[in-house]
N, C-alpha and C positions, 0 to 999 in steps of 0.2 A: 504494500500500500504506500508505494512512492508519490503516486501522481496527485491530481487537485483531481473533486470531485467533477463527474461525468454532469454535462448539463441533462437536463429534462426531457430534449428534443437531442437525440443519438446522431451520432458522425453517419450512423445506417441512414437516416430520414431527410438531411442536410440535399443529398440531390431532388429526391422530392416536395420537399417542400419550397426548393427550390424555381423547379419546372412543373408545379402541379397548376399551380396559374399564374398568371401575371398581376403586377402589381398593383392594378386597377381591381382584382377583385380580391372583396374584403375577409372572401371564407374560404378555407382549405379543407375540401371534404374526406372522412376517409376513402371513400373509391376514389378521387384525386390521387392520393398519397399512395391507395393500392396499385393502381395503372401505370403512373411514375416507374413502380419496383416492379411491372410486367406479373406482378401479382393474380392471380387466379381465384382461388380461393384464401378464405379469412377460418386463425380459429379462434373462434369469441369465445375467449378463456375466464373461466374464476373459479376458486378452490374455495369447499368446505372449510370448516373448522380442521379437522384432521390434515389439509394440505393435497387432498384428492383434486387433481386437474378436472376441473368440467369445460367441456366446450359444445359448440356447434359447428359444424361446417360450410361458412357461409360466401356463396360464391360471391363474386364482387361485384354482380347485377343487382346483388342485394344487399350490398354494403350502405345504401341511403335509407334500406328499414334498420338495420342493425343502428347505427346511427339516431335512428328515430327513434326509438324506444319498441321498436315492432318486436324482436324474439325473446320468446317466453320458455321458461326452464320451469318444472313441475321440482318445487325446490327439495321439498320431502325424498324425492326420489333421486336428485343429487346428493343429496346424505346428510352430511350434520351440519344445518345453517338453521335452525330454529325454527322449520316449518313443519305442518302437519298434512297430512294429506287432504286435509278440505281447504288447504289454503289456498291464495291468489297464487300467480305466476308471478317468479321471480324475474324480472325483467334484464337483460344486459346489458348496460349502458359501455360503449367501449368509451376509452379515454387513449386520446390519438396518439397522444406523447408516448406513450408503448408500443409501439408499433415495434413488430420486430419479423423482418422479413428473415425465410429458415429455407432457402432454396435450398442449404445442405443436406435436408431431410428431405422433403419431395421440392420439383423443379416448380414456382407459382404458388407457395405457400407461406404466409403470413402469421403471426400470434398478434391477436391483440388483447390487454388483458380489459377486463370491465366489472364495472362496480355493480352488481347487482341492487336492483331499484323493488321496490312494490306499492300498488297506488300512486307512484308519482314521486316515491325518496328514499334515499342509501336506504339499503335494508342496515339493519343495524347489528343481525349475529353474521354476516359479511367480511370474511377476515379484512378484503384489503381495504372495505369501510372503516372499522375497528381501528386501522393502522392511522388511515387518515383522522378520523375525529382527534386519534391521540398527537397525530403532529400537528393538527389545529390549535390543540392546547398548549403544544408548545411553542406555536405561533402567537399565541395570544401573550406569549411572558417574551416576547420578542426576540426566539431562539430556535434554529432549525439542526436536526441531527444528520449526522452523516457518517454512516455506517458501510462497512468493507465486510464480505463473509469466506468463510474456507469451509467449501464444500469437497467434504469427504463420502467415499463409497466403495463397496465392494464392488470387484466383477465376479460372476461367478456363473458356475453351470448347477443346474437340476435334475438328478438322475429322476428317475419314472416312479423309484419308492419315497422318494421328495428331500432326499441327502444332498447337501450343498458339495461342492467343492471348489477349488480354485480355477477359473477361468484358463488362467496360464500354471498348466501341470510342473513345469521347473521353477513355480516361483513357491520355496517350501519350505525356505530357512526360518529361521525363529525369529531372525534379525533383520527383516531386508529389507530398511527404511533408508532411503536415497540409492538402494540398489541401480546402479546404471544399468547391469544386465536386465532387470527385470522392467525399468522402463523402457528399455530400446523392442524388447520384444512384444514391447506393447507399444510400438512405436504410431504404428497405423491409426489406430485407436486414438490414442493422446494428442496427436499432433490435427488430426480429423476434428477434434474438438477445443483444439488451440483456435485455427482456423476459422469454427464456424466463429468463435468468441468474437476476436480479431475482427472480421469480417463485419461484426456488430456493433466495432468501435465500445467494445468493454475492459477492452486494456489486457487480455490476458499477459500475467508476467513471470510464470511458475507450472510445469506441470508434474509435481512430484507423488515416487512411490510409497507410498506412509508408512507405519510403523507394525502393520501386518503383510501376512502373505496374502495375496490377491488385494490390496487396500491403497487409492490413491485418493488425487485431492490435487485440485486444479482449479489456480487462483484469478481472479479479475479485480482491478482498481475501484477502490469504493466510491461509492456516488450518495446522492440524498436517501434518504432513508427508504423511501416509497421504488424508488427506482431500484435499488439492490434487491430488495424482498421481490421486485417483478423477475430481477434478473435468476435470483434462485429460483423460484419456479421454471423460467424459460428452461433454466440449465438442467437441472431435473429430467423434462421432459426430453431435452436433446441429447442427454445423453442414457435414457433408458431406451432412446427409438436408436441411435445409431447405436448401443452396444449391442439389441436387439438384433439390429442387420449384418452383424459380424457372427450370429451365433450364441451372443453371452445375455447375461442377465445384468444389469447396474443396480444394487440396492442400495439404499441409505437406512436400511434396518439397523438401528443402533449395535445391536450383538449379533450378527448372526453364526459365529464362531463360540464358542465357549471358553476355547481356552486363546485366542487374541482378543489385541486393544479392539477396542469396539469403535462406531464410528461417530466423528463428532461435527457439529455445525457452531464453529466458534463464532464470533460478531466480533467485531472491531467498530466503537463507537466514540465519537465525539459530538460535542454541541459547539454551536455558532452562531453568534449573533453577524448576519450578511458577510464582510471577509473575514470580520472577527473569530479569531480560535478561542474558544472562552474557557477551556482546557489547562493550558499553559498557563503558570502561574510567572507574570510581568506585570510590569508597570504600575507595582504598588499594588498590581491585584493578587498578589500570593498570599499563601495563610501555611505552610509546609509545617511550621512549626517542631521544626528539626527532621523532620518525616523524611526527608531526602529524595522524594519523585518531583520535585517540580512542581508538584498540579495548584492550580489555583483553590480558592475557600471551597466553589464552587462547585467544581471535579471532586472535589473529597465528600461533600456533602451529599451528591449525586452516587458517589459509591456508596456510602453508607447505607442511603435510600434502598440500594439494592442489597445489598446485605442484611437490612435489617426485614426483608419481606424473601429473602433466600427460598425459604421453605416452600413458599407457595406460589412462587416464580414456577418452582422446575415440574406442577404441571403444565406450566406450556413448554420449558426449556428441555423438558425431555416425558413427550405425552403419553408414552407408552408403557404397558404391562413388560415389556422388552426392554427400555430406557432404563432399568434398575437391576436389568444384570452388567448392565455396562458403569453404572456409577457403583454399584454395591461390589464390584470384582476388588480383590486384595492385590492382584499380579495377572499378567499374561506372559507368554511365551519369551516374549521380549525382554520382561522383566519390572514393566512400567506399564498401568493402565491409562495414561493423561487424562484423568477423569476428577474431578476433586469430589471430596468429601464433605468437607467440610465449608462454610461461606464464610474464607478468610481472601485479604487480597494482600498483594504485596508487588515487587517490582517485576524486575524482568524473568520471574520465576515461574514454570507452565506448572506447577503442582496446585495454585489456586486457582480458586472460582475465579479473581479477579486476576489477572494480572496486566502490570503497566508498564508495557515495553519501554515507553516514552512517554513525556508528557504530553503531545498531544492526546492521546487515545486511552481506552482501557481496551483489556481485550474480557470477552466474557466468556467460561470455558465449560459452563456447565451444560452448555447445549447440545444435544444430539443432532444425528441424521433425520429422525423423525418431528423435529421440530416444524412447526409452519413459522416461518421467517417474519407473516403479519403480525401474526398474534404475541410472536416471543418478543420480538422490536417493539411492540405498543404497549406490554404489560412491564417491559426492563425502563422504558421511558414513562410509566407512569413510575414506577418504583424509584428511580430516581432525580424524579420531579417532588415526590413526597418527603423524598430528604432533603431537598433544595428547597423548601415550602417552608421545612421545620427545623431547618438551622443543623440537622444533624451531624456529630463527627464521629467517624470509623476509626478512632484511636490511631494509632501505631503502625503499620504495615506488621505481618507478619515477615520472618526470615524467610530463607529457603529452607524447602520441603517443612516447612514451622503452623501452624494456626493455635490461636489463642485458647485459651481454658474455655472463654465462653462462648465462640462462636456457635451459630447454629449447626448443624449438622443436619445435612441435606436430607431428602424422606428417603427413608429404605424400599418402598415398595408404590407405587403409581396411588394407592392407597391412601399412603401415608402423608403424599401429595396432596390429593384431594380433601381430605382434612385440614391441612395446614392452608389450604385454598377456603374453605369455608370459613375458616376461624378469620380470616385475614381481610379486613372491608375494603380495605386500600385496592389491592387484588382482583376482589371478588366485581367491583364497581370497577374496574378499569376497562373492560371491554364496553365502547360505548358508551361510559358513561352509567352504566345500566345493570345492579347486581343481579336481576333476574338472569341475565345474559352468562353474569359470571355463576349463577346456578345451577342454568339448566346446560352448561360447559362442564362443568362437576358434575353434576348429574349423570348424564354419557358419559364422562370416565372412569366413575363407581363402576358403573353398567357393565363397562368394557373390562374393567380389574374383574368382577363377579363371573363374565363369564369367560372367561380363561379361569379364575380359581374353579369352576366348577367341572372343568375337564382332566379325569384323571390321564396321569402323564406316566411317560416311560420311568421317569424317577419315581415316582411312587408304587408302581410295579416291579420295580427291582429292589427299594428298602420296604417295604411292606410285605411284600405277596409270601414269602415266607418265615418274618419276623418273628413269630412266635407261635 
């Protein structure tokens, strides 16, 4: 994360909006902007709470209903966005500034992503609605965020009795993180989605082997808040469709090894007031008070915020009944989980929740592969909005591989999440504005713990079935 962030309107869209009309006319429509990129088809994209891709197919005859508010999604049947099955039609409002033309996937195919409407306004259980109200409100204290993510995933294959294994069968050591062999032979692959990145003006600047066998993670320059959360989904899907057509599987299943690191979706976040880095502690605006990171009153009080609501962050920071074998692991193969435990931060040390490479940034480290990118950016920016609200200070940094007596201690079980989500109002009300929202989000993921605990499993068939 060298560069300044990505504007609104992509290096991709700059020829289009370009030649889409002339300067006498005052509107740029999307089939403008689609025709411009010889665009074909549109997929009118938004994800559930869970992060599930929904789209449509929409040719780009019909790009001025799309546009209008014309296509309707049966939302119940999209999955978890707070509707029932007698409800209205979820509407898809595209928002142009997304636009992201995928000729590397099929030749005349487009993503746009959109705000789902009902009656006439944002739905409001709407992750990348949800996102937005929240950087509204950080608009409103005249402050915009700007976040960078490192998306990790496995590749892998499925035999037919549903056993994973490694995509690339010599990648098998315990150790073979920045392995050159194992990225070159997956050179095809990586450089295929260097490219399509590249091509979309996202800065790819990294495509490295991670710290498992089969485990990579391929990086892009961070942009405004709303724009990186689109870019992770894009990424997501481009790279499950093109591992897809090589053969393999791309997951972002937090664990799906037992005994490797599991997979993680770190955030890289800063606040700004327009060129302002409000981060950096200068010009009389520090408060370090011997702490040694640099950061301003501000940046500490903002960490705090988040530390001090930890617990009931990491249902969204890691949503799944699967997210707590990857934090709850003691060791992997490696020797090292990168997973913290605990809600301690410190410097440039990857063993915590927080850690502060530099002062401009924090890095956030409790996040999974199965995070949704909306909801976790909107519920960490309310959290550290409430610290900044209330004056709070996060003490001392912790040392290395160090956390304090009293930190929290992250939930052990999706469960224990959701509890610590109920109890926590700050939390619970941060989605929207709206703690019914933040209830019936806990709700569904009770739901989701209950029925996984209620499926007897290989491990209880093997310490049970003849126990006594």
């Amino acid at each position: 994360m060298t560069s300044v962030a990505t504007p609104a309107v992509t290096p991709a869209m700059e020829p289009a909006l370009a030649s889409a009309a002339p300067a006498s006319e005052p509107t740029i429509t999307l089939a403008d902007i689609a025709r411009a990129h010889d665009i074909r088809f549109l997929l009118a994209t938004f994800v559930d709470m869970t992060g599930k891709p929904c789209a449509k197919l929409v040719p780009v005859e019909a790009a001025h209903e799309l546009e209008a508010g014309a296509m309707g999604f049966a939302g119940y049947a999209a999955g978890l966005i707070g509707q029932k099955p007698q409800d209205g039609d979820l509407i898809a409002v595209p928002d142009l500034a997304s636009f992201t033309p995928v000729p590397f996937i099929k030749e005349g195919l487009a993503i746009i992503h959109c705000d789902p409407h009902v009656d006439g306004k944002p739905w409001p259980y709407a992750p990348r609605v949800i996102l937005k109200n929240a950087l509204a409100r950080l608009a409103d204290q005249g402050m915009q965020a700007k976040v960078g993510a490192e998306v990790e995933y496995f590749l892998v294959n499925r035999s037919d009795d549903g056993t994973l294994s490694t995509a690339d069968t010599r990648d098998d050591s315990p150790r073979p993180c920045y392995d050159a062999r194992g990225v070159t032979r997956m050179y095809e692959h990586l450089t295929s989605i260097s490219d399509a990145m590249n091509s979309l003006g996202w800065g790819n600047y990294a495509n490295d082997h991670e710290d498992a066998a089969g485990q990579f993670e391929q990086n892009f320059t961070y942009a405004d808040a709303l724009t990186t959360a689109d870019r992770v989904i894009s990424l997501r899907y481009i790279l499950n469709i093109l591992a897809g057509q090589r053969g393999m599987t791309a997951t972002f299943m937090p664990k799906p090894f037992t005994d490797r690191t599991g997979t993680g979706l770190h955030f890289h976040l800063s606040l700004w007031s327009g060129a302002d880095a409000l981060f950096p502690g200068k010009d009389g605006n520090t408060d370090d008070g011997g702490r040694g990171l640099g950061l301003s009153g501000l940046a500490y009080s903002f960490i705090a915020g988040i530390l001090d609501h930890a617990p009931a962050l990491q249902a969204f920071l890691a949503p799944t009944v699967n997210s707590y074998k990857r934090t709850g692991a003691t060791t992997s193969s490696s020797g090292a989980t990168w997973s913290p435990r605990k809600a301690s931060y410190g410097g440039n040390d990857r063993t915590h929740m927080i850690r502060v490479p530099d002062n401009a940034r924090l890095e956030l480290r409790s996040g999974d592969g199965s995070a949704n990118p909306y909801l976790a950016v909107a519920t960490v920016i309310a959290a550290g909005l409430d610290g900044v609200e209330k004056a709070l200070d996060p003490g001392t940094p912790s040392g290395p591989g160090e956390s304090k007596a009293d930190a929290h201690l992250l939930p052990a079980t999706l469960l224990h999440a959701v509890e610590a989500l109920r109890r926590d109002p700050v939390i619970l009300a941060s989605l929207s504005g709206d703690p019914e929202i933040g209830t019936y989000y806990a709700n569904a993921k009770e739901e989701e713990f209950l029925s996984w605990h209620n499926q007897v499993s290989d491990w209880e068939i093997r310490t049970y079935l003849t126990s006594i």
